[in-house]
N, C-alpha and C positions, 0 to 999 in steps of 0.2 A: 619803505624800500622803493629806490626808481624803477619806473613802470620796466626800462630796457632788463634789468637785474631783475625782476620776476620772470620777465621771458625766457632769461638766459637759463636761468635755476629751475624754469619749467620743461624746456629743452634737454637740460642737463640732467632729470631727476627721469624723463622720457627715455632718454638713451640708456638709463643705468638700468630701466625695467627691460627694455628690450633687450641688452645685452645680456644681461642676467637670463631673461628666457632662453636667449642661442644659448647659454651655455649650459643648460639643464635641460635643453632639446639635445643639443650634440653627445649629453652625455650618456642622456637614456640611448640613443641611437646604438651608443658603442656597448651596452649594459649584453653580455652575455649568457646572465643568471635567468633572468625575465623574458617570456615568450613575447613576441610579435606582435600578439592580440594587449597583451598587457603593456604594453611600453607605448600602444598608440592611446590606449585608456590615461594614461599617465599624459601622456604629451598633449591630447586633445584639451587636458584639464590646466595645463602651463599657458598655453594659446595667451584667455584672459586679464590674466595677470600681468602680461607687457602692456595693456591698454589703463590711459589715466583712471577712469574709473569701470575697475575689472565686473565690481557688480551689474552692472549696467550694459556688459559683452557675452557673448557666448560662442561655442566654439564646435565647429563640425569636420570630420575627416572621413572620406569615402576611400575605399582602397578593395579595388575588384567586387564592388558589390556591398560590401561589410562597410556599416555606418558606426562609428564613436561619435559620440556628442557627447556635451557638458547637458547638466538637469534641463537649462532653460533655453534650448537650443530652438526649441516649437516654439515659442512666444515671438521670435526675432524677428523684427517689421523690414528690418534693412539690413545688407549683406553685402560683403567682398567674396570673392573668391582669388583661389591660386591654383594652377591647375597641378598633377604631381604629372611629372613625363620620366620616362623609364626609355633608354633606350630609342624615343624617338617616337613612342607610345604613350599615349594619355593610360593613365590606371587609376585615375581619383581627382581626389580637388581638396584643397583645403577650405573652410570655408569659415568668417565671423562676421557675428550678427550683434546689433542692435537689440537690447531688450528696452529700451528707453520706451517713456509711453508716446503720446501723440504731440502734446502739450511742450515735448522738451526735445521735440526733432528740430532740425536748422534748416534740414531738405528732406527733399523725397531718397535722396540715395545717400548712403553711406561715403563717406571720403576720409581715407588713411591718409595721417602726416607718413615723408617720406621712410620715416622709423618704422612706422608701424606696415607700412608697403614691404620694405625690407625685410623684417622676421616672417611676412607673409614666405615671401621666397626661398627665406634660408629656411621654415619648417617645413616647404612642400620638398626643398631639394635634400634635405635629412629624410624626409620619408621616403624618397625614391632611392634613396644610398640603404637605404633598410631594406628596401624589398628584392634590391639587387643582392645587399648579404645574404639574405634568407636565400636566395633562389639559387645562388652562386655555393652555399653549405647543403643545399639539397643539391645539387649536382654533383659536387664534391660525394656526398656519402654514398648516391648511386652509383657513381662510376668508382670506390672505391669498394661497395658491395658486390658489382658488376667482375671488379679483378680478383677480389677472393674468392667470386663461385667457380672464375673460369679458374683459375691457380688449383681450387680444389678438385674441380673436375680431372684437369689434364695430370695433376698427381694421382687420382684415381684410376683414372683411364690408363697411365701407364703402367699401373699395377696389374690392373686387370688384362691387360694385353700380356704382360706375361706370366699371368698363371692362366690365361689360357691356349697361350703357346706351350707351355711344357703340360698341358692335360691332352691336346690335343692327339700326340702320338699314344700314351696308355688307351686311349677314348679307340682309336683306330682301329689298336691288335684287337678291344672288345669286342666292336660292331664285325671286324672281318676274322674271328673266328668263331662270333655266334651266329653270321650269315651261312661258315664253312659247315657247322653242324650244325645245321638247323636243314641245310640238303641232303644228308647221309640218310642211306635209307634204311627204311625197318626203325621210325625211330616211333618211340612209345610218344601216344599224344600229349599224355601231360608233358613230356618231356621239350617237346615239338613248342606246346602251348608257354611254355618257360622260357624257351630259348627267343622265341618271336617277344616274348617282353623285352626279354634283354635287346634286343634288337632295334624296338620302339623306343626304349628308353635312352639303349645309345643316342640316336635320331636325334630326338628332343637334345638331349645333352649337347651334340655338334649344331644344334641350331642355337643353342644360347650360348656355345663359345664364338658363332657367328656375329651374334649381335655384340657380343662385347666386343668384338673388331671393329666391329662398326663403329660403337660408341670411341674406341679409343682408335680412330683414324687408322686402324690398321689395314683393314682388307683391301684389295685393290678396288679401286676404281677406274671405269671405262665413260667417259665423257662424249656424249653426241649433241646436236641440236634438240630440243626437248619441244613438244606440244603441251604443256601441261594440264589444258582444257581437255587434249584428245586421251592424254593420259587421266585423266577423273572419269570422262565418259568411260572408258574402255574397261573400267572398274564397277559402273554401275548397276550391272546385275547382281555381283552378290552386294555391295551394299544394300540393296533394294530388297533383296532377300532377307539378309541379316534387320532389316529395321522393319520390313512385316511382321516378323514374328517377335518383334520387341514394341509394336505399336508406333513406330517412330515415321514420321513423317517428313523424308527431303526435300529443300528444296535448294535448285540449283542456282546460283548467280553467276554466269560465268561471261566474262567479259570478250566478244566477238574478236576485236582485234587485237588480241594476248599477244606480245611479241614472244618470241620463242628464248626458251632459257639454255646454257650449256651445260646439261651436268648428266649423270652415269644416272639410266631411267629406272634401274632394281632398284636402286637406291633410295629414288623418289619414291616408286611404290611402295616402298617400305614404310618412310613417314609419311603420306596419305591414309595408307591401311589401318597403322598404328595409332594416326589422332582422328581417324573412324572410328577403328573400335574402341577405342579410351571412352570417344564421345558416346556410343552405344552402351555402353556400361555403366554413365553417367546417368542414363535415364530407364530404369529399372520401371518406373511405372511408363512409360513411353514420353513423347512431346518431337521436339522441331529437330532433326540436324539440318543445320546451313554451309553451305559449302561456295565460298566465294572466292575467286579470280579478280582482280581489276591493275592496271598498270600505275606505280607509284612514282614517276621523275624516272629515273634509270634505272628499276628495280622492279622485280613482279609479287607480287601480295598476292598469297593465300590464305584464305580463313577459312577452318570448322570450327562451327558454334555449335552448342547443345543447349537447352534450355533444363537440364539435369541438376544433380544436388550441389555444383558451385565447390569452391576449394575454399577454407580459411587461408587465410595470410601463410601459417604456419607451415601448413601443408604446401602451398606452392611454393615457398622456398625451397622444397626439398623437391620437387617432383622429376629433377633434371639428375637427381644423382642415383647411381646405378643401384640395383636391389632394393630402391627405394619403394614400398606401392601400401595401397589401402585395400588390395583385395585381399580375398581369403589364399591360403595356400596353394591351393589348386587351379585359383583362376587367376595368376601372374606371373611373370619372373623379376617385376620390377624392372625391366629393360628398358620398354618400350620406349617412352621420354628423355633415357638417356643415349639410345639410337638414333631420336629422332636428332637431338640438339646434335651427334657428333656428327650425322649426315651433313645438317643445313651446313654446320659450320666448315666442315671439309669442302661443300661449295660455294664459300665467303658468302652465305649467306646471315639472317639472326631467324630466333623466336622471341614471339611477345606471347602474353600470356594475361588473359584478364578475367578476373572470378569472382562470384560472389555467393556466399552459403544461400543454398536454395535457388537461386538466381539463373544458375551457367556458368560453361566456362567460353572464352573464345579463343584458339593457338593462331597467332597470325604469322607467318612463313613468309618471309621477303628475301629474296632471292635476287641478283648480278642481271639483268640481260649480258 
């Protein structure tokens, strides 16, 4: 055969292995079934086999850290890379190597015919169209789990705002006709001592048809310029009290030039108090609460951190829906977290929430200047 006619049919047998690889790369790319981690295992081990003699290549893929190679990727004297860009961000490299021994190098460096240059770049740019689906289908399921907690909440919330607007009035005639006798005189003590239950128990009752107002944006709100730094100190005696006799230890981070927030200040003291004492309750044997302030771009960040028993996953999905708690009977109503979340959000603000069993938890509060 003339020498041109080998060239051509060596050219020509070159391009059928590289085309073949693009399309057994493009295909795992688009493969549904197969995670991430698997489809680069798979794609790192096709690399090879575009090149004349595959035994003789090897093939590496970095992506945030996480390495694939083919078995004899360490052996490899000489090396290409490609780099993977996302966005306009390096996140990896592709890379193939040389296992050839000493005696059968041409040079010191590696050099791709323009085919094999090419699948260099159509595999790093299939692996950046990967990481972008992946990240683009985790977004997607957050902000679609993100709309069905708030859908379920604000369906909840308006439930519960009206059944505690029609308990409200029976809840009244109790407390103001066991206030009316409970003043009549001549009254026998047990009698006296029954009537003041009923009284406290009213109490409590109208405080936790308060808080489902709250949770479900009903109560009014009164908006002023807010300190929020002055507002934590001005709190710090009972926390200080409450975490002595829990062994807990505060400490304060609060950022000096906090710009000032607008929103209704009972309200905030509510969720301060209430992801206090949550945090207080989370460490039973004692340890750290942290309490931190700092300015975010246009938005003010607050954190309490505890270094207590941490939430499973399970359990922090649910911790924002009302009646929802891990205490016993008597030491909750389950409100707390879902007061907290209807406050911020009544003043456009969010909660983040980050746990881990055994660990802590952290509620981070970011809030509009």
């Amino acid at each position: 055969m003339p020498e041109n006619a080998v060239a051509e049919n060596r050219k020509l047998l070159e391009k059928i292995r590289v085309l073949t690889c693009k399309y057994l790369i493009a295909q795992k790319a688009l493969d549904d079934f197969q995670s991430f981690d698997t489809k680069l295992k798979i794609i790192v081990e096709l690399i090879p086999q575009a090149f004349e003699h595959p035994e003789k290549m090897a093939a590496m893929i970095l992506v945030d850290g996480e390495i694939y190679t083919t078995s004899e990727f360490a052996s490899t004297n000489r090396r290409c890379q490609k780099n993977i860009v996302v966005q306009g961000y390096d996140r990896g490299h592709v890379e193939v190597g040389s296992t050839a021994s000493e005696s059968e190098k041409n040079g010191e460096k590696l050099t791709l015919s323009g085919e094999e240059a090419g699948l260099m770049e159509a595999a790093s740019r299939k692996i950046a169209f990967m990481i972008e689906r992946k990240e683009t289908k985790a977004k997607k399921k957050l902000l679609e789990d993100q709309l069905r907690h708030a859908d379920r909440l604000a369906t909840i919330g308006q439930l519960a705002a009206g059944i505690a607007h029609e308990l409200n009035n029976p809840l009244g005639d109790i407390l103001g006709f066991a206030q009316l006798a409970s003043n009549s005189p001549d009254l026998p003590e047990t009698v006296y001592k029954d009537l003041s239950k009923i009284v406290k128990s009213a109490l409590y009752a109208r405080e936790v048809i308060k808080r489902v107002l709250f949770f479900s944006r009903q109560a009014e709100v009164s908006k002023a310029e807010i300190d929020l730094n002055q507002l934590i100190e001005n709190w710090m005696d009972f926390f200080e009290f409450r975490c002595s006799q829990n062994n807990i230890e505060i400490v304060l981070a609060l950022e000096e030039t906090l710009p000032l927030v607008n929103g209704d200040a009972a309200q905030l003291n509510q969720v301060l108090i209430n992801l206090v004492v949550n945090a207080i309750h989370a460490m039973p044997e004692g340890g750290t609460l942290t309490i931190e302030t700092r300015t975010k771009n246009d938005r003010i960040s607050m954190k309490v951190r505890d270094t207590g028993k941490g939430m499973s996953q399970e359990t922090k999905d649910k911790i924002f829906l009302p009646f929802f708690t891990t205490k016993d009977v008597d030491q909750g109503t389950g409100l707390g977290l879902s007061v907290v979340y209807g406050i911020v959000n009544e003043h456009g603000g969010s909660v983040d929430v980050k746990s881990l069993v055994d660990r802590g938890s952290t509620f981070e509060i970011e809030l509009p200047v």
